[in-house]
Structures are given as structure tokens and as C-alpha cells.
N, C-alpha and C positions, 0 to 999 in steps of 0.2 A: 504493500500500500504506500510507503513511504517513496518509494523509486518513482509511483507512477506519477504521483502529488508531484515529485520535482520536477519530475520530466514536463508536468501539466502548466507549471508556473516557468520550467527555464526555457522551455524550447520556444513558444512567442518571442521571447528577449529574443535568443541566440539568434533567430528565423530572420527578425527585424533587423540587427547591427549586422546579420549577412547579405540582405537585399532576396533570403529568401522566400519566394510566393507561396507555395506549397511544400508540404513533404507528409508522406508518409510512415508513421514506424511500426515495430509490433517487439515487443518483449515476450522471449521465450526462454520455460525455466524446464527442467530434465526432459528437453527435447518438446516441447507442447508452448503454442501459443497460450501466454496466459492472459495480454491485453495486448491490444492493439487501437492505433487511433489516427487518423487524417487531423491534421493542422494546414491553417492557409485556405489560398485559393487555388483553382486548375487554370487560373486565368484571371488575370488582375484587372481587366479591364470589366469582364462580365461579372467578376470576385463570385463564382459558384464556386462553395466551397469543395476543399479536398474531402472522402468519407473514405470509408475503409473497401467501398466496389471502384475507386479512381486505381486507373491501371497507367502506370509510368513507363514509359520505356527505360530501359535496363541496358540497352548499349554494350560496351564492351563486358557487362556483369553477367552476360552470356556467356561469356566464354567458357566459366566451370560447373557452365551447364552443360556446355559442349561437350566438356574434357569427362563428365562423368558419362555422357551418353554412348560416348566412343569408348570408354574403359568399359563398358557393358556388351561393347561388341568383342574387344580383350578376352573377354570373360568367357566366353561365348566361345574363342576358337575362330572368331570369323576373320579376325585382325587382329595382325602381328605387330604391334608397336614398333618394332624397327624394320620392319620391313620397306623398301622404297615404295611412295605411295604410287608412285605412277603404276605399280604390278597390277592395281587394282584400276587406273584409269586407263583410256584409249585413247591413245595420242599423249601429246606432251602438255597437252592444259596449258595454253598461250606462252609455255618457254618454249626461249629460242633451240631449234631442233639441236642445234649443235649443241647447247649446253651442256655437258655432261655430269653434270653437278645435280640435274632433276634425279637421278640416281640414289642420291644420299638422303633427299629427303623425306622424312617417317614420322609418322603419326607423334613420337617422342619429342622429336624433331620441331615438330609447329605446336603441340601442349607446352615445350618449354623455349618456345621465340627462338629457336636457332636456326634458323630455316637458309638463311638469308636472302629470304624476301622483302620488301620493299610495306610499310607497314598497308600502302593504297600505292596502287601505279601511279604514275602522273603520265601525260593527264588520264583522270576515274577511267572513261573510253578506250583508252590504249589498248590494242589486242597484243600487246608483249607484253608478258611480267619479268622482269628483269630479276635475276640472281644475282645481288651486291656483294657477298664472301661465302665463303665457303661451310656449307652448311656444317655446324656444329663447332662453327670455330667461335663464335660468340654470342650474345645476347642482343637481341633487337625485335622490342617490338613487332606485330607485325599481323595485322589483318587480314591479308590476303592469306597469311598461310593457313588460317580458319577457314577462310571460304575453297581453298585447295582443299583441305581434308575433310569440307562439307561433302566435296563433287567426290571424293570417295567414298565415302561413306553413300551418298547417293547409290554409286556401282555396287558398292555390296548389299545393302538393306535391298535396292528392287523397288525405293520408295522417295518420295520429295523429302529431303532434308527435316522440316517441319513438322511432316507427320511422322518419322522415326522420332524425332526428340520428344513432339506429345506423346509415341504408345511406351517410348523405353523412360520418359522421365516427369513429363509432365501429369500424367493423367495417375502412375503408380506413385505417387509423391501427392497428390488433390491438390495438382497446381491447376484448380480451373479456370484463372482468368487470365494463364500464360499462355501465349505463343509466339512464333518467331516469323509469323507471318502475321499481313494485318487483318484483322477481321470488322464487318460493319457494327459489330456494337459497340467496338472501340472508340466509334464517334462521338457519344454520347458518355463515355467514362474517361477518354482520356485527358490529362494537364497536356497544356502548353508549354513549348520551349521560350522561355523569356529571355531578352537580351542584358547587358550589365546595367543598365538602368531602371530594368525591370518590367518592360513592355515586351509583352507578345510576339 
């Protein structure tokens, strides 16, 4: 009770001296939501408030949603964590043919940024993804090697990306207002991305 009273009384402050609009949290104690609450607005101009059905985009906080969906196929026998991923794609997935460094890179490989891929091609459009070092020789960021080891993962499940991550994680976990694709009820639940002033 004491945690939540603080949290009810700091996080307005903290919210305000941040120029934050909305957020939502939930406190969980030996694995169980024991409260949960929306603060703010979805949208500062219409100020509807944030509630506990406002669904946020989650951005890069997919990732170990990714990294557990993929260790489930691990599990599985279906995928070999170091295995080169291309074994499982056709073609070289927009590297350059000649590369021969698409070889080295594995599942292992893009769960821990050593890929060396480029975090977003430049420019977004480009049908080349460039290999900047040598995969596992350092740490770097890196987006696109998610969405490489979505499109395998694609080849092996038989299925859109989206709906392996709902039946292996979202739906056995009662993530029901998650996904990674957008859905039309989203319209109506989701906040807004606001600028550093705070508008819309």
C-alpha cells in the first residue's frame, strides 16, 4: 500500500518536471500483477486520458520478445543459434552477393548486436544492406539484424512473423493487447508520439 500511495503522489511530479504526457505502469510482486494504473494523457491536445486498455508502442522493447520467441524455436530443435542464418533463407537477403561474411551470421549473432549490420540502411529504401565489420568482432547496435532473423524465422515457422510471436508468446503469456503488427482497435486505444515541447 505504501509503494503505491508514493508512486500515486511522485509520478504527476516526476511526469511534469519530465514534459511527460502519458505513461503507463503496473507493479508486480512473486510474478503477479498486483496494481496497475494509467497517468496522463494519450494526447495532450485532446488530454483523453491514459487507462490501463491505452496500448503504447514498445519499439525497440520488442526485441526480448523476439529473443524469447526465437529461443522457443532453440528449444524446439528447429534453430540452431549458430548456425548461418542464411541456411534457413533463399538468397542473400539484400547483401551484396559477394559478401562472404553473410556466412557468419547467426541467430547468436543478431540476439547479441554483433552482426555487423548497419543499425537501419540509409537510405530506409536501399535494397543493399551493407556489412560494416566482421560479424562477431564487436558490439553494435542494430535493427536490421532483427528484421534478418524475423525473415528466418518466417522460412522456418511457415508463418508471418506476427503470428509466430502471438501463438509462441503472446497469447501463452495473456498478452492480449500485444502485437507487432497494427490492428484497427488500436485506433481508438492508442497514445500519441509527442515532440520535446510536448505537442503531438
Amino acid at each position: 500500500k505504501t509503494t503505491t500511495e508514493g508512486l500515486e503522489k511522485s509520478l504527476p511530479v516526476v511526469m511534469k518536471e519530465a514534459g511527460i504526457p502519458g505513461l503507463s505502469i503496473a507493479l508486480i510482486r512473486d510474478g503477479k500483477v498486483v496494481w496497475n494504473r494509467g497517468f496522463g494523457v494519450k494526447n495532450s491536445q485532446t488530454k483523453e486520458p491514459v487507462t490501463e486498455e491505452t496500448v503504447f508502442e514498445a519499439a525497440s522493447l520488442t526485441k526480448p520478445v523476439v529473443a524469447y520467441a526465437v529461443l522457443k524455436l532453440v528449444d524446439a530443435g528447429k534453430l540452431d543459434l549458430d548456425a548461418p542464418l542464411n541456411k534457413y533463407l533463399p538468397g542473400n537477403y539484400d547483401v551484396a552477393d559477394d559478401d562472404a561474411r553473410i556466412n557468419q551470421i547467426t541467430a547468436r549473432r543478431v540476439l547479441s548486436h554483433t552482426t555487423g549490420f548497419p543499425n537501419w540502411r540509409a537510405p530506409r529504401n536501399s535494397k543493399t544492406l551493407p556489412i560494416y565489420f566482421t560479424p562477431g568482432e564487436r558490439f553494435s547496435y542494430s535493427g536490421e539484424g532483427f528484421v534478418y532473423l524475423s525473415k528466418a524465422v518466417e522460412q522456418i515457422t511457415k508463418m508471418k512473423f506476427d503470428d509466430y510471436v502471438r501463438e509462441a508468446v503472446f497469447v501463452p503469456l495473456g498478452m492480449t493487447s500485444s502485437s507487432l503488427a497494427w490492428q484497427e482497435r488500436y485506433k481508438t486505444l492508442k497514445t500519441f508520439n509527442h515532440d520535446l515541447l510536448g505537442n503531438p
